[in-house]
C-alpha positions in Angstrom: 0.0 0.0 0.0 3.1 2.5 1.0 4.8 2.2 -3.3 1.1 2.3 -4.3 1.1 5.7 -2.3 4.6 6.7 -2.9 4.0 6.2 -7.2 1.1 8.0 -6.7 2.9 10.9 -5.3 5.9 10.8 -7.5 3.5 11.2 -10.8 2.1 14.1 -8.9 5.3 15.3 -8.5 6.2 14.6 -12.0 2.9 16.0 -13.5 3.2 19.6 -12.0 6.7 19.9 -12.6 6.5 19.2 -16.1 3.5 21.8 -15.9 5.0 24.2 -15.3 8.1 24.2 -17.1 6.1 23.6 -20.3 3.4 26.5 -19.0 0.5 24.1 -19.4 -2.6 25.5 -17.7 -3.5 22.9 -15.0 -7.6 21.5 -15.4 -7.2 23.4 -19.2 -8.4 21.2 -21.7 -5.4 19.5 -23.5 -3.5 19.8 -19.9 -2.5 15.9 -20.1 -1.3 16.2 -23.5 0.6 19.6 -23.2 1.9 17.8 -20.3 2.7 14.5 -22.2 3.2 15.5 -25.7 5.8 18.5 -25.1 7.9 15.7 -22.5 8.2 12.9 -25.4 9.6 15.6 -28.0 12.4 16.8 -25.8 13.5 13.3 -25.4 16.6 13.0 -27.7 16.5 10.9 -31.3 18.4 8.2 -31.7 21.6 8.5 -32.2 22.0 7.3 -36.0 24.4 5.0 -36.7 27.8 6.2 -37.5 29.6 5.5 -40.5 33.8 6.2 -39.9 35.2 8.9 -42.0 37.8 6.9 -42.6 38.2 3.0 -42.9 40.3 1.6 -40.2 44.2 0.9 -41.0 45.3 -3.1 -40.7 47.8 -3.4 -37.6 51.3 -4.1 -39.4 52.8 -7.5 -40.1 55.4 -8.8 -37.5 58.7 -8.9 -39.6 60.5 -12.3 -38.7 63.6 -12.6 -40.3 
């Protein structure tokens, strides 16, 4: 019953903090997905995968004489 109570208190948290710094108007209509929407597209893009500049040089050969 306490993590019920403590999740529930954390998305509280969550939820008016992310208010505010987006400037939703809390009750407004839309407030969940100002809330929501504007969170999900600050979240960074994937990182693409990266293609080197420049291929990789083979080690050189051990010279035994």
């Amino acid at each position: 019953m306490r993590i019920i109570l403590i999740l529930i208190v954390i998305a509280a948290i969550f939820a008016v903090v992310q208010s505010q710094r987006h400037g939703c108007e809390w009750g407004g209509d839309g407030w969940f997905d100002c809330v929501m929407g504007k969170t999900a597209s600050e979240m960074p893009a994937a990182t693409p995968a990266s293609t080197p500049e420049m291929p990789a040089t083979e080690a050189p050969a051990s010279e035994t004489p």
